[in-house]
C-alpha positions as CSV (number, residue, x, y, z in Angstrom):
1,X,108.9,102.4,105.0
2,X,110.8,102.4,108.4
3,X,107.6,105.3,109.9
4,X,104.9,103.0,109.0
5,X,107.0,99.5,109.7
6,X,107.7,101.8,113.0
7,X,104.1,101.9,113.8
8,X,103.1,98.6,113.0
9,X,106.1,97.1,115.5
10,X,104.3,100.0,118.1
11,X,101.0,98.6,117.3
12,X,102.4,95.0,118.4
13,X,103.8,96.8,121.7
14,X,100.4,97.6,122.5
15,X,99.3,94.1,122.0
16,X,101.6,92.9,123.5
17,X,103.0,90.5,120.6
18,X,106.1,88.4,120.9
19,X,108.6,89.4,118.3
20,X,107.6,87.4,115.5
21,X,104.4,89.3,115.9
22,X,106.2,92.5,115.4
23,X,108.3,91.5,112.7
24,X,104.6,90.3,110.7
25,X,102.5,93.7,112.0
26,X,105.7,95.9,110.9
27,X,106.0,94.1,107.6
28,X,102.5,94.3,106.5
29,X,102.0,97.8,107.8
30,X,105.2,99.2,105.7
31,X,104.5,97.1,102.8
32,X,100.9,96.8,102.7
33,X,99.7,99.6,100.8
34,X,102.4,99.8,98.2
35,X,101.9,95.8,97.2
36,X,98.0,96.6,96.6
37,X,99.4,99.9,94.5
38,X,101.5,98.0,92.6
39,X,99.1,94.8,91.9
40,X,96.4,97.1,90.8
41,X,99.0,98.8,88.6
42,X,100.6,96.1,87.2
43,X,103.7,96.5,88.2
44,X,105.8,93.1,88.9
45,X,107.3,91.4,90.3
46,X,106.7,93.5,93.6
47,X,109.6,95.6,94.5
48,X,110.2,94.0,97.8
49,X,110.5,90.6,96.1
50,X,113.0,91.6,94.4
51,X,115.1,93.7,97.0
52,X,115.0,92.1,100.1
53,X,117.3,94.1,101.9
54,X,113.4,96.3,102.5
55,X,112.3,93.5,104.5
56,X,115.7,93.0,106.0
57,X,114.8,96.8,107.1
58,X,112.0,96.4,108.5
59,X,112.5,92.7,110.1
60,X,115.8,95.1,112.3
61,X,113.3,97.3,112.9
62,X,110.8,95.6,114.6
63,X,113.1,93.8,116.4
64,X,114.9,97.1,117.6
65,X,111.5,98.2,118.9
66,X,110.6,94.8,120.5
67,X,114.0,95.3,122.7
68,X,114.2,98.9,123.9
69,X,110.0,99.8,123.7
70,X,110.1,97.9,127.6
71,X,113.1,100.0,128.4
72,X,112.0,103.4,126.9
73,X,108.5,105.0,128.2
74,X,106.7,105.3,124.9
75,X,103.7,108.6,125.1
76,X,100.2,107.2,124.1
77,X,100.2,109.0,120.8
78,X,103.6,107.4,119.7
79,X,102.0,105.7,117.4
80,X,99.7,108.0,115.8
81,X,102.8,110.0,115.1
82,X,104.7,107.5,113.8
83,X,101.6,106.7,111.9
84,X,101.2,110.0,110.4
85,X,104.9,110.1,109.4
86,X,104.8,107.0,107.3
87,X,101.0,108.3,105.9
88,X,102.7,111.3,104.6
89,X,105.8,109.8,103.4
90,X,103.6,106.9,101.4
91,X,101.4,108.9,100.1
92,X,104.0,110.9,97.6
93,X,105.5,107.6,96.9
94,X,102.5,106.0,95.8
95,X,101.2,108.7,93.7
96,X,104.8,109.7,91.9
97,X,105.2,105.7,90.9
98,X,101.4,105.6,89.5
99,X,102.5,108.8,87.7
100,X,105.6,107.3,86.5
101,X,103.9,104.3,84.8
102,X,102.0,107.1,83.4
103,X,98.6,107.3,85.2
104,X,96.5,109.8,84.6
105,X,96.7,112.5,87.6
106,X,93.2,111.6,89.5
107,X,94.0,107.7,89.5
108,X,97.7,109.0,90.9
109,X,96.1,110.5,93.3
110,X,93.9,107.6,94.1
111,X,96.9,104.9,94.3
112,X,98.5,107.9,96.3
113,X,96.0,107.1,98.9
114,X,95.9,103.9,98.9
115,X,99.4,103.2,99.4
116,X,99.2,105.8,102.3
117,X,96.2,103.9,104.3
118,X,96.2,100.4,103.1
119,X,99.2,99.2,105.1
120,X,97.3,100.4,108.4
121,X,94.2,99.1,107.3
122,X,95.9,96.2,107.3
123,X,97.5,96.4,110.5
124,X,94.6,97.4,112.1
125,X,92.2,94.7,110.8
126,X,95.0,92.2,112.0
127,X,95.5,93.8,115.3
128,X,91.6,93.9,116.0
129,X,91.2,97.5,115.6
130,X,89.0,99.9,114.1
131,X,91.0,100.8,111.1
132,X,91.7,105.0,111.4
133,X,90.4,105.2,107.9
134,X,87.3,103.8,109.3
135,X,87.0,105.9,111.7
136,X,85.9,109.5,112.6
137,X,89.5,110.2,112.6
138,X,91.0,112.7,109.6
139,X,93.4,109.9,107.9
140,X,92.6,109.5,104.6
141,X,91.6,113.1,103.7
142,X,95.6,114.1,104.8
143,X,96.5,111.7,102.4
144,X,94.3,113.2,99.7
145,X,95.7,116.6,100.4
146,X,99.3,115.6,100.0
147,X,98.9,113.5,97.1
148,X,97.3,116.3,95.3
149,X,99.3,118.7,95.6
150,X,102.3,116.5,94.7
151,X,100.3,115.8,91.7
152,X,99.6,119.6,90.6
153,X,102.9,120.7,91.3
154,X,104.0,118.3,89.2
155,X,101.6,118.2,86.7
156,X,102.5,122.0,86.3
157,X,106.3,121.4,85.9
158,X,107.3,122.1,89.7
159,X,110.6,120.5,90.4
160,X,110.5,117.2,92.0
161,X,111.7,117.8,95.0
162,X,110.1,120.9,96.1
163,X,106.5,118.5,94.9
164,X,107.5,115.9,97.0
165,X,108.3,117.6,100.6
166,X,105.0,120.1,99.5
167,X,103.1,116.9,98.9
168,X,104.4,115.3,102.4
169,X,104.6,118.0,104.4
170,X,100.4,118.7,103.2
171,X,99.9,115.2,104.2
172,X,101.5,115.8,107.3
173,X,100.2,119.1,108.2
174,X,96.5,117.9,107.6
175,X,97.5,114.9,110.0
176,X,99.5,116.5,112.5
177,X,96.3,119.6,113.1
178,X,93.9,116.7,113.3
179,X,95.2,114.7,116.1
180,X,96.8,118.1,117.6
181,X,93.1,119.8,117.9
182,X,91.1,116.7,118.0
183,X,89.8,117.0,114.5
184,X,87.3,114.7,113.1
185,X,84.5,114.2,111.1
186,X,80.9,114.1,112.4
187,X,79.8,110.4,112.9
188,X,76.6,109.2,111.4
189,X,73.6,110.1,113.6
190,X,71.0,108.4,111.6
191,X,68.8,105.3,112.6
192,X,70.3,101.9,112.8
C-alpha cells in the first residue's frame, strides 16, 4: 500500500498537483486495484471502509511527499521503482485473499493481477497518461509471474512465507530486468 500510494503521490509531483491532488492520486493508486478485487469477489464491506487508519496511511503519505519531493532531487525512474515495488507487493496480496475466499488457482492468479495493475491504471488514466499496462512496457506479465508462483507454491503446500517473498520477489525480478535492460514487447506494426 504505502509503494504504490508512494507512486501515485510521485505521479502528482510530476504533474505538478497541489496536495489535495496527491492525497486523491495516492489514494486511488494504493487502493485501486484491491477495491476492484474485492467487488468482483464479493468481499464487503471493502476493507479500507472499514479500517481507516489505511487511508489515514496513505493521506501522511502523500502529504510527506508533497513537502520534501521540492527539497529532495528525485531520479526520473523514481517512480517506476516505486511502482514496481507496490506491483510486486499487490500482486501476492491479491492472489492469497482470492485464494483465501477459496478461488480456484487460475482466477487467484487473475485477481492477483488485477489488484497489482488496476490501481495504476487508474492513476494513469486520471493523470493523463498511457497506462504501463497499456503500453509496450513489461507490467502486467511481472505481475503474472509473481502471482503464479505464489499460487504453485502454495497450491503444493509451500509455507506461506517462503510463497509470498518467492511470489514478490518474481514479480519484482521480472519488473526490475525490464526497466533495467529496456525490455518490452514489440508494438503492433500492422495497418491502421
Amino acid at each position: 500500500m504505502a509503494a504504490a500510494g508512494a507512486s501515485g503521490a510521485l505521479m502528482a509531483a510530476r504533474k505538478r498537483m497541489d496536495v489535495v491532488g496527491f492525497v486523491l492520486i495516492a489514494a486511488v493508486t494504493g487502493l485501486g486495484g484491491g477495491t476492484l478485487r474485492d467487488l468482483m469477489l464479493g468481499r464487503l464491506p471493502l476493507v479500507w471502509l472499514e479500517r481507516p487508519d489505511i487511508f489515514i496511511v496513505i493521506t501522511l503519505l502523500a502529504v510527506l511527499v508533497f513537502v520534501l519531493t521540492p527539497r529532495v532531487p528525485l531520479r526520473e525512474d523514481t517512480l517506476l521503482w516505486a511502482d514496481a515495488v507496490g506491483m510486486a507487493a499487490y500482486t501476492v496480496v491479491g492472489a492469497e485473499i482470492a485464494l483465501a475466499l477459496g478461488t480456484p488457482p487460475w482466477a487467484a492468479i487473475l485477481m492477483g493481477v488485477v489488484t497489482a495493475t488496476f490501481g495504476g491504471i487508474l492513476r494513469d488514466v486520471i493523470c493523463n497518461e498511457v497506462p504501463l499496462i497499456l503500453s509496450k512496457e513489461i507490467y502486467a506479465l511481472a505481475a503474472l509471474a509473481g502471482a503464479t508462483l505464489f499460487v504453485l507454491l502454495r497450491e503444493v503446500g509451500v509455507w506461506r512465507d517462503t510463497a509470498i517473498i518467492s511470489g514478490m520477489l518474481m514479480a519484482f525480478a521480472v519488473r526490475g530486468a525490464a526497466i533495467l535492460r529496456g525490455w518490452s514487447f514489440p508494438p503492433y506494426r500492422g495497418p491502421h
